[in-house]
N, C-alpha and C positions, 0 to 999 in steps of 0.2 A: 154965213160962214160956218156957223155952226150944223148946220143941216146938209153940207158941205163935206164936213168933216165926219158927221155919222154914217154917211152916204160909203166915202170912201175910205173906214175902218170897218164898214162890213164887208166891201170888195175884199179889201185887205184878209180878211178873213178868211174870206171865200177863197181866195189864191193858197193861201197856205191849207187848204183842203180842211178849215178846222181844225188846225193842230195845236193852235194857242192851249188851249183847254186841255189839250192830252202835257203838254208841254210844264203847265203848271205843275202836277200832279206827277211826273215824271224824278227820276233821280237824276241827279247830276251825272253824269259820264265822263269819262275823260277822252282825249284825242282820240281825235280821226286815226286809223292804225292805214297805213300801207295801204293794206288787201281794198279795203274801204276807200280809199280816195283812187285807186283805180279802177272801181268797180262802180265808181261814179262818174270817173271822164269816159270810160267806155259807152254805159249810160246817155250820156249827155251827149255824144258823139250818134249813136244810134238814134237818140230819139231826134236830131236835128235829121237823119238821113229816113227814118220810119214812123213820125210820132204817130202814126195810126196801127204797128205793129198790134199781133195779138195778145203782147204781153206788156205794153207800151203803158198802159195806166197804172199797173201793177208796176214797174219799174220805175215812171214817173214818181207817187205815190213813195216808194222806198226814199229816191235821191231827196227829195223835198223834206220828207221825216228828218231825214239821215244829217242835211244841212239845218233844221231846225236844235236838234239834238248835240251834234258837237259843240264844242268850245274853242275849237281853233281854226275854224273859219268862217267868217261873217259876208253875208251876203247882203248890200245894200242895193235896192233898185226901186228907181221913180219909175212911177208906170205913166209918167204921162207922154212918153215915146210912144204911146198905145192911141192917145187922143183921148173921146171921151170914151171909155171902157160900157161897155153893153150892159146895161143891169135892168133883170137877170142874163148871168152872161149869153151869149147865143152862138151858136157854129161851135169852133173851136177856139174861140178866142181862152180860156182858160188852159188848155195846151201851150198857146203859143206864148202867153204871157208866161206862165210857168217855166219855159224854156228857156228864157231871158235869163232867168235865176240856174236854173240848171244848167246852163251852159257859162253863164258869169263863174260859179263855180267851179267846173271845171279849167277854165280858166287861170284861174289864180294858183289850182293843183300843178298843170301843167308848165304855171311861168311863177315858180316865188319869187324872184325877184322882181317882178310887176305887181306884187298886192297891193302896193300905195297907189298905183298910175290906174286912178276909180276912170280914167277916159279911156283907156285901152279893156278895163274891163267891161264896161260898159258899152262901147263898142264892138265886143265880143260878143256880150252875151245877148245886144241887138239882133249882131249878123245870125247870131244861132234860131235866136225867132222866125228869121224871116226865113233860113235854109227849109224849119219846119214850115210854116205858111207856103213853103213853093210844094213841098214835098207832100203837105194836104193840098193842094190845089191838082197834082197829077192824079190823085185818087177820089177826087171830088169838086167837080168845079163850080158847084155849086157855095163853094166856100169861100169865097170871097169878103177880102172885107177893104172897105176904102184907104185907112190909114197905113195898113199893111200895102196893100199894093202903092199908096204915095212911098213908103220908107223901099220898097223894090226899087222903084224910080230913082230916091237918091242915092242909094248906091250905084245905082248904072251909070249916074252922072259924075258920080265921087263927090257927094255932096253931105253923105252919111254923115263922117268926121265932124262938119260943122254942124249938123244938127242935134248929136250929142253933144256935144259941148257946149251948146244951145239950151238944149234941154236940161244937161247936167246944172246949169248955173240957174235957171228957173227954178228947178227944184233947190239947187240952195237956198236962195232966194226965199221961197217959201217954208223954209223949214224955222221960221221965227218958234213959230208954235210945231211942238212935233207934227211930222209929215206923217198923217195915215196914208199917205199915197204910196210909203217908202218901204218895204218890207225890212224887218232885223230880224235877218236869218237864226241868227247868235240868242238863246233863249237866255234868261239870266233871270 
């Protein structure tokens, strides 16, 4: 368990690009302004249709910061929607997972009165991963990856819904002892 848990608070790591450490040593901010949380569903909307864009890591990279940094909106996500995660990562799994959060985000931007409904958000910021894994798969198809392509399937079947919801309760489940599998966006 323990070896478990170190495994997957270095993933964890690794997803937020190392920003824990920048994050410590950082000043408090205050809210997300306007300009900022449009300039991250635009973001997030883009990188689901281009994450291989020329400016795509650069912009990822911002939104990710940008959701570490604020104080008024928190980002929860189990990655284990992902299966077991590639370590070190391989292809483009670190985009696509990123994506999940970046698009959960925008998300919540886009619908506040859905912050609490974690199944719609989660199922957002799902469907956003997999638009990126289809949209790297037209520019590389060498990119494949098994999980992703099962989670393509359950959407086409309309089977998505219940497998978050699936998933969601596992990872509660599991969250006895904090979940390193769970990113908090929300730095404090």
């Amino acid at each position: 368990m323990k070896a478990q848990f170190i495994r997957a608070f270095a993933i964890t790591l690794f997803l937020l690009g190392c920003v824990a450490g920048q994050v410590a040593g950082a000043q408090q901010r205050g809210p997300s302004t306007a300009e900022e949380r449009a300039k991250a569903v635009k973001i997030a909307h883009d990188l689901e249709r281009e994450p291989l864009a020329k400016d795509a890591k650069d912009q990822r990279e911002w939104v990710i910061q940008w959701i570490v940094d604020i104080p008024d909106i928190t980002v929860n996500v189990c990655f284990d929607y992902f299966g077991k995660l590639p370590d070190p990562p391989q292809g483009y799994s670190t985009e696509i997972t990123r994506q999940m959060v970046i698009s959960s985000a925008a998300f919540m931007i886009e619908h506040p009165e859905k912050v609490k409904d974690e199944q719609a958000i989660a199922l957002t910021g799902l469907l956003g991963s997999i638009k990126a894994y289809q949209a790297i798969l037209k520019q590389d198809s060498s990119a494949r990856w098994a999980q992703m392509d099962k989670l393509v399937q359950m959407r086409e079947q309309r089977k998505l819904d219940e497998f978050v919801t699936d998933t969601r309760r596992k990872c509660s489940q599991d969250q006895e002892e904090p979940d390193p599998d769970t990113m908090r966006a929300q730095a404090h």
